[in-house]
CHARMM internal coordinates of N, CA and C (Angstrom, degrees):
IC EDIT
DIST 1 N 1 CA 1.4354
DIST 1 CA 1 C 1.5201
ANGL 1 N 1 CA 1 C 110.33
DIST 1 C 2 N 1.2820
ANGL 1 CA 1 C 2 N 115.68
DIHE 1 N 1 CA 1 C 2 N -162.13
DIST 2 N 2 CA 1.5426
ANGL 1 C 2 N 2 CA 120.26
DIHE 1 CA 1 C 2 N 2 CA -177.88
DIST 2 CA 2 C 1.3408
ANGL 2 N 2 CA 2 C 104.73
DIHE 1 C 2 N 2 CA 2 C -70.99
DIST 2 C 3 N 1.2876
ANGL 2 CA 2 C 3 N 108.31
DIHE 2 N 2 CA 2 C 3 N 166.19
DIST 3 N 3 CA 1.2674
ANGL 2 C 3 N 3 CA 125.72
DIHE 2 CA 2 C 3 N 3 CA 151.91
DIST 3 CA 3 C 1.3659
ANGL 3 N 3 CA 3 C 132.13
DIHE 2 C 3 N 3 CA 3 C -93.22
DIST 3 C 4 N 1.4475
ANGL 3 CA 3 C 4 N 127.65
DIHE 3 N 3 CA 3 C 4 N 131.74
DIST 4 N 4 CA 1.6902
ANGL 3 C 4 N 4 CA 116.07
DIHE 3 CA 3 C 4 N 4 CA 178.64
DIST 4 CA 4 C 1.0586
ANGL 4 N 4 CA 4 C 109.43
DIHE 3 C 4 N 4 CA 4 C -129.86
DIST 4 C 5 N 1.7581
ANGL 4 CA 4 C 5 N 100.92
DIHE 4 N 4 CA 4 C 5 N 126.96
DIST 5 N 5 CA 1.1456
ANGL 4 C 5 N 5 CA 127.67
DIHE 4 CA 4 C 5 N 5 CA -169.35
DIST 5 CA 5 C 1.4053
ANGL 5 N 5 CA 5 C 123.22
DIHE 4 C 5 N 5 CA 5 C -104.26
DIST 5 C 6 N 1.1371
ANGL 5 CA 5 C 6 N 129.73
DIHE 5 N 5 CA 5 C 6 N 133.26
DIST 6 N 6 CA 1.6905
ANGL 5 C 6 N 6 CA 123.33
DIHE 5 CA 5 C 6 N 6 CA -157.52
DIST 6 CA 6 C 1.4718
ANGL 6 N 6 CA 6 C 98.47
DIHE 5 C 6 N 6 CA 6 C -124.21
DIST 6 C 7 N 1.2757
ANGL 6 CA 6 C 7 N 112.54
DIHE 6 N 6 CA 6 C 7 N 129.05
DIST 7 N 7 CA 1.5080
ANGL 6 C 7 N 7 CA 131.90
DIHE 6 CA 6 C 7 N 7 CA 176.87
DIST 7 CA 7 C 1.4355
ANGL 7 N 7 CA 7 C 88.75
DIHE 6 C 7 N 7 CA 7 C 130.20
DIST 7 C 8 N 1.4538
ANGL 7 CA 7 C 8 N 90.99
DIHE 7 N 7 CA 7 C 8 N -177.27
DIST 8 N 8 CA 1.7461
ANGL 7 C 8 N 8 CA 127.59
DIHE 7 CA 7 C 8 N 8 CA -164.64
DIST 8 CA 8 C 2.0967
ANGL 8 N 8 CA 8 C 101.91
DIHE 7 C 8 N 8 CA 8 C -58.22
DIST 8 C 9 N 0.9270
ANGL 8 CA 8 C 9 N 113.13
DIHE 8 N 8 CA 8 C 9 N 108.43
DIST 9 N 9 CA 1.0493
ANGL 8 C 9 N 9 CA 128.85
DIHE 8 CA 8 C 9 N 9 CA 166.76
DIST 9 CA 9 C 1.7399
ANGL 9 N 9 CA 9 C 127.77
DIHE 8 C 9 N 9 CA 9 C -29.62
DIST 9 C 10 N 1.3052
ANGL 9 CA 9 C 10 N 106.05
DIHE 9 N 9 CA 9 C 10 N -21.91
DIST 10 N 10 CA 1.5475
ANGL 9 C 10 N 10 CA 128.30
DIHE 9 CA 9 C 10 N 10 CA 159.00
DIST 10 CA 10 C 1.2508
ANGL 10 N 10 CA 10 C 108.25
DIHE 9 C 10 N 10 CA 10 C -86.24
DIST 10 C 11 N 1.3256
ANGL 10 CA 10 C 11 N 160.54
DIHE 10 N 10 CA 10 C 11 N 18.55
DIST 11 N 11 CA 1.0389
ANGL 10 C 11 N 11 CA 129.15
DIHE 10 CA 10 C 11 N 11 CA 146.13
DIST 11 CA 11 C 1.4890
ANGL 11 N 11 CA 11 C 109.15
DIHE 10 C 11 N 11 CA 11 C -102.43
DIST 11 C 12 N 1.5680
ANGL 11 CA 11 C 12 N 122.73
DIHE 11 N 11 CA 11 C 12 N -10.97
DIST 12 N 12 CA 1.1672
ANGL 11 C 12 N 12 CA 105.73
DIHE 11 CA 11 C 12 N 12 CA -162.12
DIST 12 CA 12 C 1.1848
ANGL 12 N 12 CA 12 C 147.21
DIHE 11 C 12 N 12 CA 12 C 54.49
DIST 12 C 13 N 1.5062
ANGL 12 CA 12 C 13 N 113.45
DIHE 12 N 12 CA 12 C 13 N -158.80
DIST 13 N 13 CA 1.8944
ANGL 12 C 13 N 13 CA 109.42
DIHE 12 CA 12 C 13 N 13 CA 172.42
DIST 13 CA 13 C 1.2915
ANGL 13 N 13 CA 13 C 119.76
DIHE 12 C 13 N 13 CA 13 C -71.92
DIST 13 C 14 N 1.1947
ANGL 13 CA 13 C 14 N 117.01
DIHE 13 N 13 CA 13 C 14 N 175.21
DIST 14 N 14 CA 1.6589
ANGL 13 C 14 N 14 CA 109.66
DIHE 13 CA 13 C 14 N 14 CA 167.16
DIST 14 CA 14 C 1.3588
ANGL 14 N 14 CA 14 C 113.65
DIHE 13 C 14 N 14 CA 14 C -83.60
DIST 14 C 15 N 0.8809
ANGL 14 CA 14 C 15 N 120.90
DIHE 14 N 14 CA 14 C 15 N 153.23
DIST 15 N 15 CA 1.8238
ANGL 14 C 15 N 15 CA 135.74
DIHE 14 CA 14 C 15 N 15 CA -164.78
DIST 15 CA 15 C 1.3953
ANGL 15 N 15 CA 15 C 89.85
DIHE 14 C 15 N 15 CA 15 C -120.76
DIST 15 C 16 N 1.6281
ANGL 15 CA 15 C 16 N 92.52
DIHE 15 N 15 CA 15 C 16 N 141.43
DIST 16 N 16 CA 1.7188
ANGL 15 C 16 N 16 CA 125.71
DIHE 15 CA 15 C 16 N 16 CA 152.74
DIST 16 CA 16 C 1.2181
ANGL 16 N 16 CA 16 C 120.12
DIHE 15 C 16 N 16 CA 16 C -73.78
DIST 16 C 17 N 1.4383
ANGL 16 CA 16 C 17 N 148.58
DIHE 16 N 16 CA 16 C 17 N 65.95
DIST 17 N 17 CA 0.9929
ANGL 16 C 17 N 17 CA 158.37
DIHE 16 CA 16 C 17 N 17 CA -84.33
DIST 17 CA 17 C 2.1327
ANGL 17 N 17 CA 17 C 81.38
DIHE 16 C 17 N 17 CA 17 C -127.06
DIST 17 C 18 N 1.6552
ANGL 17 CA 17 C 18 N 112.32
DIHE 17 N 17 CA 17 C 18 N -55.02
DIST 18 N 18 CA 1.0988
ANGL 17 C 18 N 18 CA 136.04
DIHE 17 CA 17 C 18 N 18 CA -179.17
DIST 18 CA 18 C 2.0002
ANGL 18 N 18 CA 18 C 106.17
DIHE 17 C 18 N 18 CA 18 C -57.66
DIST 18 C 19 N 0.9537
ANGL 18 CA 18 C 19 N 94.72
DIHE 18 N 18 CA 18 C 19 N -63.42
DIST 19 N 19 CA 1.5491
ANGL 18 C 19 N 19 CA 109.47
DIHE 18 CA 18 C 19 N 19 CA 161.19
DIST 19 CA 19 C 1.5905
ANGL 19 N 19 CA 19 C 114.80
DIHE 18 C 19 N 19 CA 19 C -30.44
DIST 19 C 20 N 1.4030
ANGL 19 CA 19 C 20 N 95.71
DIHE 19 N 19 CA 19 C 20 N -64.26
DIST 20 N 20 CA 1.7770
ANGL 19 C 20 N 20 CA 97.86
DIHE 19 CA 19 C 20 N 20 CA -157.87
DIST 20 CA 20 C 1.5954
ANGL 20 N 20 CA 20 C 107.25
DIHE 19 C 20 N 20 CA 20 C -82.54
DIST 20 C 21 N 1.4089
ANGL 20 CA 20 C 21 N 113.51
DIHE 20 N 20 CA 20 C 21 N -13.71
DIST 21 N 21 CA 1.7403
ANGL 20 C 21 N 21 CA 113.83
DIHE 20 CA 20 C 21 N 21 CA 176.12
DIST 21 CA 21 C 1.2802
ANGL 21 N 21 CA 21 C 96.11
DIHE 20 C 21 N 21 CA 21 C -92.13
DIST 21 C 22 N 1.6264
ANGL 21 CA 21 C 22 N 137.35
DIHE 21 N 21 CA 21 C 22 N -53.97
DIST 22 N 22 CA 1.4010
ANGL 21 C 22 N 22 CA 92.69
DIHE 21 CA 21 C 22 N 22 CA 153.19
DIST 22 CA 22 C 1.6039
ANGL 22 N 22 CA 22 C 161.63
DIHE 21 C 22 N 22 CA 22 C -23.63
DIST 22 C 23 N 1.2258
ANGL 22 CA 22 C 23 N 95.28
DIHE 22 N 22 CA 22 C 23 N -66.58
DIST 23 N 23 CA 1.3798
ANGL 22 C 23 N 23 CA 95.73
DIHE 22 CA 22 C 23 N 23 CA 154.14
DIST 23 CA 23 C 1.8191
ANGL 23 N 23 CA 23 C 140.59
DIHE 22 C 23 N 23 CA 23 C -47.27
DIST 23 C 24 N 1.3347
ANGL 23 CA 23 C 24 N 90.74
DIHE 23 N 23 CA 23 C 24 N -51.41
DIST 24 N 24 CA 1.5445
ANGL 23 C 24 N 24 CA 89.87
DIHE 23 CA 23 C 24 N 24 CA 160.56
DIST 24 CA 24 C 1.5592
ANGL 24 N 24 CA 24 C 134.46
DIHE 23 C 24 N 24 CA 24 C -82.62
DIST 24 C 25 N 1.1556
ANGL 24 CA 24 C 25 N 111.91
DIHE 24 N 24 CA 24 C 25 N 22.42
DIST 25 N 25 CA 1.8326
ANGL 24 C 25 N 25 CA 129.32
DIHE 24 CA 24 C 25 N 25 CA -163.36
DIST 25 CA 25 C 1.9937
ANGL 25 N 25 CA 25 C 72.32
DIHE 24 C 25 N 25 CA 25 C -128.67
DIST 25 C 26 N 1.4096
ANGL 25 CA 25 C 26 N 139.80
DIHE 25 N 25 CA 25 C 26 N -53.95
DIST 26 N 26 CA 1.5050
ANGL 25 C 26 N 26 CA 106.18
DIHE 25 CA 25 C 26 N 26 CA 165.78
DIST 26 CA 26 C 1.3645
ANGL 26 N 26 CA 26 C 126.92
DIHE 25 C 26 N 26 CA 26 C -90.14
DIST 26 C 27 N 1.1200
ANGL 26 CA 26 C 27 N 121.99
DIHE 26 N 26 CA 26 C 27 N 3.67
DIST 27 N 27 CA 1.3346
ANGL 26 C 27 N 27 CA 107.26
DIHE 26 CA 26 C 27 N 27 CA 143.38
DIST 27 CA 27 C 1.3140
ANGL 27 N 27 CA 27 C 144.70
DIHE 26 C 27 N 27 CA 27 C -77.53
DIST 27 C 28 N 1.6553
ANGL 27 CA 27 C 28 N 110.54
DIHE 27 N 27 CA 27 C 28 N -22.85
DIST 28 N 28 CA 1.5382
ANGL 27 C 28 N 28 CA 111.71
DIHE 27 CA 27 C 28 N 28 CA 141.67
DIST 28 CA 28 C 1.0293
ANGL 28 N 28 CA 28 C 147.87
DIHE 27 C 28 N 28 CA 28 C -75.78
DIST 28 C 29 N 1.6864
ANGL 28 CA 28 C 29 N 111.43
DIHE 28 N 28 CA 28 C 29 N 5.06
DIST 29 N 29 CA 1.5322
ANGL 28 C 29 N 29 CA 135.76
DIHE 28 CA 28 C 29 N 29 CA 170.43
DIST 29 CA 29 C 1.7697
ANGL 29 N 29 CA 29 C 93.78
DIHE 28 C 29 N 29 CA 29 C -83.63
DIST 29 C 30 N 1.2389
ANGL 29 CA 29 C 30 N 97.95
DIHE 29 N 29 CA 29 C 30 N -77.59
DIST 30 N 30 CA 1.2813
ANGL 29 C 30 N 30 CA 96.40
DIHE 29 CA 29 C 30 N 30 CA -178.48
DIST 30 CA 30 C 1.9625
ANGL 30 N 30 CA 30 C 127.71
DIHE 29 C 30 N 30 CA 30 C -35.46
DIST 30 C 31 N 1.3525
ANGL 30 CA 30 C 31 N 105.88
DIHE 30 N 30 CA 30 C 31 N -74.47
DIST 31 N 31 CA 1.5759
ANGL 30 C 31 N 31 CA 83.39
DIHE 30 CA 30 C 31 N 31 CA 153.39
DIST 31 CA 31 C 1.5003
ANGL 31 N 31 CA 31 C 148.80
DIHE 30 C 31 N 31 CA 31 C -40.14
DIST 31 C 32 N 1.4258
ANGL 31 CA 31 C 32 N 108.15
DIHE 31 N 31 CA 31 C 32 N -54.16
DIST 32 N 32 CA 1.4525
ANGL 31 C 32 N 32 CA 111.97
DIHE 31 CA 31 C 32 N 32 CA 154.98
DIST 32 CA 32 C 1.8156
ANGL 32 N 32 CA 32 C 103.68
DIHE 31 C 32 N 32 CA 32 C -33.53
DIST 32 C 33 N 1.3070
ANGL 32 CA 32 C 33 N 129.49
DIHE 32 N 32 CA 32 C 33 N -91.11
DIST 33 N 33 CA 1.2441
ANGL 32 C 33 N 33 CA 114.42
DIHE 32 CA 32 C 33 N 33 CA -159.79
DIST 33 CA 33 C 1.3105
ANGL 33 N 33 CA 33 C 116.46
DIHE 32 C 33 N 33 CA 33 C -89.99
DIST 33 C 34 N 1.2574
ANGL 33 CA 33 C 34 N 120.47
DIHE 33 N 33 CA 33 C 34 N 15.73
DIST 34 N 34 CA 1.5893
ANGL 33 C 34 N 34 CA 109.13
DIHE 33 CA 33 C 34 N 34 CA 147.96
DIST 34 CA 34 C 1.6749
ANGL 34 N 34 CA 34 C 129.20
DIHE 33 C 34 N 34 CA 34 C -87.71
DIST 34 C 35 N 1.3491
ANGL 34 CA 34 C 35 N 99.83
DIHE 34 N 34 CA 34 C 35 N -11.09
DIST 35 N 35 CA 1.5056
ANGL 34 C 35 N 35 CA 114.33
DIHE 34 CA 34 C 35 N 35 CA 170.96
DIST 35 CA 35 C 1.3332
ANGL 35 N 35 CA 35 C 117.49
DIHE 34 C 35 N 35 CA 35 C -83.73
DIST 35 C 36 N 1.8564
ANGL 35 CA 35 C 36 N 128.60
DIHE 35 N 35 CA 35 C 36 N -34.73
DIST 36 N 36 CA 1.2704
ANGL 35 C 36 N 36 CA 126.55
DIHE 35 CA 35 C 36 N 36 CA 119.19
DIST 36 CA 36 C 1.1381
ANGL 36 N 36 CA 36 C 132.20
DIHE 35 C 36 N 36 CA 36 C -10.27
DIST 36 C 37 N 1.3411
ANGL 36 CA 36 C 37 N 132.63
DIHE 36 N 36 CA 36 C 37 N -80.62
DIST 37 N 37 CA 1.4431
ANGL 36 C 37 N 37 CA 146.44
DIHE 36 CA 36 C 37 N 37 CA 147.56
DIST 37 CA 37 C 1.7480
ANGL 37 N 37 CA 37 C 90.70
DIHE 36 C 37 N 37 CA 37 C 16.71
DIST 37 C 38 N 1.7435
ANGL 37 CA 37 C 38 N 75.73
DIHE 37 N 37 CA 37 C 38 N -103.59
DIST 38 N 38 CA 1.6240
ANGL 37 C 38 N 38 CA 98.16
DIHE 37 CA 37 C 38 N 38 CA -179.25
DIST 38 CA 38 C 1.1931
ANGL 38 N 38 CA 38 C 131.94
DIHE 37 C 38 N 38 CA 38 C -10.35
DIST 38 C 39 N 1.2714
ANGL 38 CA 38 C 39 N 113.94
DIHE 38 N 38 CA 38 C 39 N -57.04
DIST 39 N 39 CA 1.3354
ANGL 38 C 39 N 39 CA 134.73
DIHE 38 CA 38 C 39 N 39 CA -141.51
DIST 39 CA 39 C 1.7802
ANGL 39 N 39 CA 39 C 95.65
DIHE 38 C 39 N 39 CA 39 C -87.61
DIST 39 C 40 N 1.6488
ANGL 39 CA 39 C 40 N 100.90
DIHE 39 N 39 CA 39 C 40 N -56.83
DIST 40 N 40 CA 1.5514
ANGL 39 C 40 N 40 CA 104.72
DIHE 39 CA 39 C 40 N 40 CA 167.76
DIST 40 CA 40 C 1.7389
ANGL 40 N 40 CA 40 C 126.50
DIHE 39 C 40 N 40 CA 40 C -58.96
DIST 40 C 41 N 0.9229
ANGL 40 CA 40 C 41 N 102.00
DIHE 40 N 40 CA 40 C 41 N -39.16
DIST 41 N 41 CA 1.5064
ANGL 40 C 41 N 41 CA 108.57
DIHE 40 CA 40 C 41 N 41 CA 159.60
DIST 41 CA 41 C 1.8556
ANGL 41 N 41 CA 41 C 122.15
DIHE 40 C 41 N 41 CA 41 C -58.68
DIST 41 C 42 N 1.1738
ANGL 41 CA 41 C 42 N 99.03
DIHE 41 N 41 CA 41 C 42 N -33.58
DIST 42 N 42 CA 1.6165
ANGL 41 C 42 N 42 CA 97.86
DIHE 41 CA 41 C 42 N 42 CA 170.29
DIST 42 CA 42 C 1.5317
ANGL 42 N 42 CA 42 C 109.93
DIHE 41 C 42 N 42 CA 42 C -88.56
DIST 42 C 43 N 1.0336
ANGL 42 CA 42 C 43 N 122.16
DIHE 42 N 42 CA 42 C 43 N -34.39
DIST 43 N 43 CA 1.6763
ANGL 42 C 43 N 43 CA 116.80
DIHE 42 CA 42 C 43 N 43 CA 160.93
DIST 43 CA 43 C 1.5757
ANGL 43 N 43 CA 43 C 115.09
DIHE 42 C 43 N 43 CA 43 C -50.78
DIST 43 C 44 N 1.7063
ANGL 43 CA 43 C 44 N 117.68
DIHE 43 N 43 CA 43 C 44 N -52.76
DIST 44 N 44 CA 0.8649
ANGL 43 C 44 N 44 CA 96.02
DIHE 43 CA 43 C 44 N 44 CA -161.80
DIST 44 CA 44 C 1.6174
ANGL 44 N 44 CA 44 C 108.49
DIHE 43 C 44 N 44 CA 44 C -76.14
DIST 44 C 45 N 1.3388
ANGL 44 CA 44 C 45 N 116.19
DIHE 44 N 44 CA 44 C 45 N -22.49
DIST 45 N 45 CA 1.7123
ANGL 44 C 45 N 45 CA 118.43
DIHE 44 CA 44 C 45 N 45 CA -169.81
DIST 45 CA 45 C 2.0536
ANGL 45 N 45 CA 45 C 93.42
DIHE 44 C 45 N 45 CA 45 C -59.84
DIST 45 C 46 N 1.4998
ANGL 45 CA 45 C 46 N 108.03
DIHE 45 N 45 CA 45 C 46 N -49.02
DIST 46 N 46 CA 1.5494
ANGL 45 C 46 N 46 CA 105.41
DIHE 45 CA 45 C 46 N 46 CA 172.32
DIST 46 CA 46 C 1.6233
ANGL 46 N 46 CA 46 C 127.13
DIHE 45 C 46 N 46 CA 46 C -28.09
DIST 46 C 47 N 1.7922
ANGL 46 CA 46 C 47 N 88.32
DIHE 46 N 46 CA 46 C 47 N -53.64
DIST 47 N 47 CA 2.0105
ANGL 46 C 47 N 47 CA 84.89
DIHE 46 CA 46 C 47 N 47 CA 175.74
DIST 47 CA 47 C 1.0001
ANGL 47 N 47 CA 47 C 105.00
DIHE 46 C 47 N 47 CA 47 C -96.83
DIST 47 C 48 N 1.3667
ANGL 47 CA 47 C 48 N 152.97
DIHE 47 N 47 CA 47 C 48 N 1.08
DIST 48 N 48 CA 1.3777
ANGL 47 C 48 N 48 CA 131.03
DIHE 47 CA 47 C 48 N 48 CA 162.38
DIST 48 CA 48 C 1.4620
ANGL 48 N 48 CA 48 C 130.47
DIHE 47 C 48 N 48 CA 48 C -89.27
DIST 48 C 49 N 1.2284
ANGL 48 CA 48 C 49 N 114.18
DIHE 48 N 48 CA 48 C 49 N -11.13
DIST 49 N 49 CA 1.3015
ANGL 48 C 49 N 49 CA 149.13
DIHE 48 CA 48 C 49 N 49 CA 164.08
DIST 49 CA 49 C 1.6533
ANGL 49 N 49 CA 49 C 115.77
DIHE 48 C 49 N 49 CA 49 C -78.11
DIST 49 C 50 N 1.4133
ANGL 49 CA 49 C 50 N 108.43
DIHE 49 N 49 CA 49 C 50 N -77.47
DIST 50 N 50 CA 1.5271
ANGL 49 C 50 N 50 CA 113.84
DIHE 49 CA 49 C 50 N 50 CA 178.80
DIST 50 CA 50 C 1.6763
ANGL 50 N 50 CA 50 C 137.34
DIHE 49 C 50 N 50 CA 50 C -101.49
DIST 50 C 51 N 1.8070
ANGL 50 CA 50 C 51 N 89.63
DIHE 50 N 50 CA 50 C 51 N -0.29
DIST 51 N 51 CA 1.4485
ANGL 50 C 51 N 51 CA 94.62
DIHE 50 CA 50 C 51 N 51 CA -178.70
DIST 51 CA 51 C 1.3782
ANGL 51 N 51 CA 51 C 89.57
DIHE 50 C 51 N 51 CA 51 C -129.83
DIST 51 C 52 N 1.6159
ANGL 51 CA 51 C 52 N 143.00
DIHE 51 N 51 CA 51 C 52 N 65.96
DIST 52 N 52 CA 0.7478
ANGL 51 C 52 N 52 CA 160.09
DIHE 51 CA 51 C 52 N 52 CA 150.96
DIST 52 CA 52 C 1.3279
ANGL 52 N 52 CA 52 C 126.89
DIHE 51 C 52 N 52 CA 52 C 55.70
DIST 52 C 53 N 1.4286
ANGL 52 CA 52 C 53 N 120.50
DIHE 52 N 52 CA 52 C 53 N -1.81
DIST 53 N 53 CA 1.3350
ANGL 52 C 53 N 53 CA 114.53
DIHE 52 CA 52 C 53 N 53 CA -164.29
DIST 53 CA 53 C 1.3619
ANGL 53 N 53 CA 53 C 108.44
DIHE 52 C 53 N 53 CA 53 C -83.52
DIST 53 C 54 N 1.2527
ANGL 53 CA 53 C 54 N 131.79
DIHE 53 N 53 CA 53 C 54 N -7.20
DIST 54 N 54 CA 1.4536
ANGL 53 C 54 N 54 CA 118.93
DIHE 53 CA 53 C 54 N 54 CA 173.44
DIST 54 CA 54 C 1.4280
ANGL 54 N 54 CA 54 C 101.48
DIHE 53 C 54 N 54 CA 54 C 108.16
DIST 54 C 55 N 1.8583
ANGL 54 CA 54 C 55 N 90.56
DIHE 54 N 54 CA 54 C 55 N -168.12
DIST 55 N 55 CA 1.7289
ANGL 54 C 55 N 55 CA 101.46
DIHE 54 CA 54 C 55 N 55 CA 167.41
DIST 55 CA 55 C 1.5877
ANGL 55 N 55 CA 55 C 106.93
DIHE 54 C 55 N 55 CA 55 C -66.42
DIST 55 C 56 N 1.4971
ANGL 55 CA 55 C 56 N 104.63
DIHE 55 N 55 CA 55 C 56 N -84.82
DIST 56 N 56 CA 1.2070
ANGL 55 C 56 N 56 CA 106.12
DIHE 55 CA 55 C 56 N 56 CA 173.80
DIST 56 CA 56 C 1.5968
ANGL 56 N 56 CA 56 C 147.70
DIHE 55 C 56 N 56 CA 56 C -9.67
DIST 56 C 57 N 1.7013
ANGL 56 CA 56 C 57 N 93.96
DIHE 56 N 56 CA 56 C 57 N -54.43
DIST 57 N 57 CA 1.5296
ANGL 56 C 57 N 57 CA 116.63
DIHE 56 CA 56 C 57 N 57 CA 167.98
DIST 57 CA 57 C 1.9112
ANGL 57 N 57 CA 57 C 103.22
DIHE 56 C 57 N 57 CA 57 C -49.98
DIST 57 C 58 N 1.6906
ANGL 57 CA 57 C 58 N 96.46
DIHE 57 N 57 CA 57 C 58 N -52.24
DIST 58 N 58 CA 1.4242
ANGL 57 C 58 N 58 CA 103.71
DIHE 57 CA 57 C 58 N 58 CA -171.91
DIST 58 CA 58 C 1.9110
ANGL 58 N 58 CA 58 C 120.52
DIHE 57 C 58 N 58 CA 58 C -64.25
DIST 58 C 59 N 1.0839
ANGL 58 CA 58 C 59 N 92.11
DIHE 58 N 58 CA 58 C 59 N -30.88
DIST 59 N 59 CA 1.0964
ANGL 58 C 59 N 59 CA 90.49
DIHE 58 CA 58 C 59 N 59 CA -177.87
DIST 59 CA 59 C 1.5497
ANGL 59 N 59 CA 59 C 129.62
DIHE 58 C 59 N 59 CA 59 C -82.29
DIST 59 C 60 N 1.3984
ANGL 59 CA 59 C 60 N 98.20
DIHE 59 N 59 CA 59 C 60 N -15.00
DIST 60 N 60 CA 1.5775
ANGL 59 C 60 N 60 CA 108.52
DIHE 59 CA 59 C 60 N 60 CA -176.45
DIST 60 CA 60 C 1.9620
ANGL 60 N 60 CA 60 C 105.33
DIHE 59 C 60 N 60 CA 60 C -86.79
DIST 60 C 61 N 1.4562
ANGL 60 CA 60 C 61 N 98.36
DIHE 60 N 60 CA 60 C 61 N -21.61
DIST 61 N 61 CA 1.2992
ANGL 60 C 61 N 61 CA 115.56
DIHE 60 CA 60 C 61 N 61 CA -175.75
DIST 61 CA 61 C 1.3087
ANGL 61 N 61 CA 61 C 103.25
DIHE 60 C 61 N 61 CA 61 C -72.63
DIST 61 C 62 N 1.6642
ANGL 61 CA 61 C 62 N 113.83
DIHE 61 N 61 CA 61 C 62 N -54.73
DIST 62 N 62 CA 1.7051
ANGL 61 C 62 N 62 CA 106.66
DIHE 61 CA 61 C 62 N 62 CA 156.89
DIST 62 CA 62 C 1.6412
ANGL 62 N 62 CA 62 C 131.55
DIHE 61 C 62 N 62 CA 62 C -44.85
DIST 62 C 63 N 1.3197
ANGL 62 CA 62 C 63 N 97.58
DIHE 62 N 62 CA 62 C 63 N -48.25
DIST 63 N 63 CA 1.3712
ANGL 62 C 63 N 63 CA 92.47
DIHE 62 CA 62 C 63 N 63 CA 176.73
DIST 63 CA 63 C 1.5654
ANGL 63 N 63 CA 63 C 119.09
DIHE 62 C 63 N 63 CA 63 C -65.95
DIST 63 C 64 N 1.3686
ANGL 63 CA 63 C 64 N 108.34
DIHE 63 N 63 CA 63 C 64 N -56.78
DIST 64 N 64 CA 2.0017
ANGL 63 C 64 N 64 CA 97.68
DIHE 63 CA 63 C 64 N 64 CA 173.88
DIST 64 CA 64 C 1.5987
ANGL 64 N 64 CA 64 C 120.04
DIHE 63 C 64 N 64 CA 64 C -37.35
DIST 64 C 65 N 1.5290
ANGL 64 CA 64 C 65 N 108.20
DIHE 64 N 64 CA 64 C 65 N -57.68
DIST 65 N 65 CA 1.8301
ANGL 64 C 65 N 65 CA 116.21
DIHE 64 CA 64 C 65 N 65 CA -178.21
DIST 65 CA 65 C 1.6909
ANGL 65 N 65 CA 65 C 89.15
DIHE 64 C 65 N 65 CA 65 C -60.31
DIST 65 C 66 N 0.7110
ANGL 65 CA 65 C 66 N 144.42
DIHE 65 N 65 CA 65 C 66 N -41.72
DIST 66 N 66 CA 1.3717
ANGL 65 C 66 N 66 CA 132.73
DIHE 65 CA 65 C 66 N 66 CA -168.24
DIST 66 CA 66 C 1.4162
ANGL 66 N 66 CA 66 C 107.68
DIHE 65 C 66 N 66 CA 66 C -71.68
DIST 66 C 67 N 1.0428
ANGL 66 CA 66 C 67 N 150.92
DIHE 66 N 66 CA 66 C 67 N -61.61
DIST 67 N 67 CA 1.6353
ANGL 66 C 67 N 67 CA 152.63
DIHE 66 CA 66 C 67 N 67 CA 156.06
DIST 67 CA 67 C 1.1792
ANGL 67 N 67 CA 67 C 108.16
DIHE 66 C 67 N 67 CA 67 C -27.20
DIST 67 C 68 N 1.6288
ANGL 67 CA 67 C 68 N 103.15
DIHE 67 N 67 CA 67 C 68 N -57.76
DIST 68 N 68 CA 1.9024
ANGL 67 C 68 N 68 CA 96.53
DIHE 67 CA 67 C 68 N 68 CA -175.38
DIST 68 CA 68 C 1.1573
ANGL 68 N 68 CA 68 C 112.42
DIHE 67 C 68 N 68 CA 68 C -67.56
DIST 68 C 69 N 1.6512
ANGL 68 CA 68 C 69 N 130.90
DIHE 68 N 68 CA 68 C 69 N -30.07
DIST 69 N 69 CA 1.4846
ANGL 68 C 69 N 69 CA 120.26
DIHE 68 CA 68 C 69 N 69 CA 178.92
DIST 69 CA 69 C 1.1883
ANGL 69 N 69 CA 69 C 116.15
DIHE 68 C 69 N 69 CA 69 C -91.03
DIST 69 C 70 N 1.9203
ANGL 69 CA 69 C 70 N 141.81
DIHE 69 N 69 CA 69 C 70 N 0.61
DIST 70 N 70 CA 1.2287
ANGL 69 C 70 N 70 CA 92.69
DIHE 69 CA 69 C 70 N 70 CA 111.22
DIST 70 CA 70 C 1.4791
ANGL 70 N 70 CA 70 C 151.85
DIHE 69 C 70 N 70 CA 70 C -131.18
DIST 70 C 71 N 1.4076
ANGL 70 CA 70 C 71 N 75.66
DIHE 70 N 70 CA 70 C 71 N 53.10
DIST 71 N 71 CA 2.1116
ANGL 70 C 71 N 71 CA 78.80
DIHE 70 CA 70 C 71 N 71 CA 158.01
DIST 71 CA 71 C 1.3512
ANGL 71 N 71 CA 71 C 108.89
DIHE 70 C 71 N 71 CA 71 C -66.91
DIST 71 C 72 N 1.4215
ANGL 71 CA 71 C 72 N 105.91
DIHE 71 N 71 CA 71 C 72 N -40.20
DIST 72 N 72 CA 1.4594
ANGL 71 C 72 N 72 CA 111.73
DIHE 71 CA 71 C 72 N 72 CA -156.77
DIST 72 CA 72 C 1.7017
ANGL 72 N 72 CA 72 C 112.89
DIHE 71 C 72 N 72 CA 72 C -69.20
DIST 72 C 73 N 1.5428
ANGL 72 CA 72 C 73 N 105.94
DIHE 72 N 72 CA 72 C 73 N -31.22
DIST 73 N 73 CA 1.4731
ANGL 72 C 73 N 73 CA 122.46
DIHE 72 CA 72 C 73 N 73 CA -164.14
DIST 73 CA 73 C 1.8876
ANGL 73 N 73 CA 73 C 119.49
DIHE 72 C 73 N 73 CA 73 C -85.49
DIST 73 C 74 N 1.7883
ANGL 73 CA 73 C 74 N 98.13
DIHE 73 N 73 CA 73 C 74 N 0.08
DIST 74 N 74 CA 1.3816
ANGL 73 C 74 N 74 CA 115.06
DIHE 73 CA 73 C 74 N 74 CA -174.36
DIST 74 CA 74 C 0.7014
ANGL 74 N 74 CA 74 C 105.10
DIHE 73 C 74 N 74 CA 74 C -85.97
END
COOR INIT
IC SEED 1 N 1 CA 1 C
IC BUILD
């Protein structure tokens, strides 16, 4: 059943304090480099698509921005 808790209604339960900055230290990893992701992936579809280089062109273009962002993002 429930639990009942006695005192002031603002403090609530006890919190995982260790837990929850974890968690939110990968969820700002995760965004951080999935928005990366993105971003290199739309560059590279840009030059392989509209700046002529092809698949190939595109894909190598993904792969470099992709290494450098994250070298860059460590």
């Amino acid at each position: 059943m429930a639990e009942h808790h006695t005192g002031p209604v603002e403090t609530g339960a006890p919190m995982d304090y260790k837990e929850h900055e974890q968690t939110y230290n990968m969820f700002i990893a995760g965004t951080k480099y999935g928005t990366m992701l993105l971003v290199v992936l739309l560059l590279a579809m840009t030059a392989g698509f509209f700046g002529g280089a092809g698949l190939l062109g595109g894909l190598f273009v993904f792969i470099v921005l992709l290494a450098a962002g994250i070298f860059l993002f460590r």
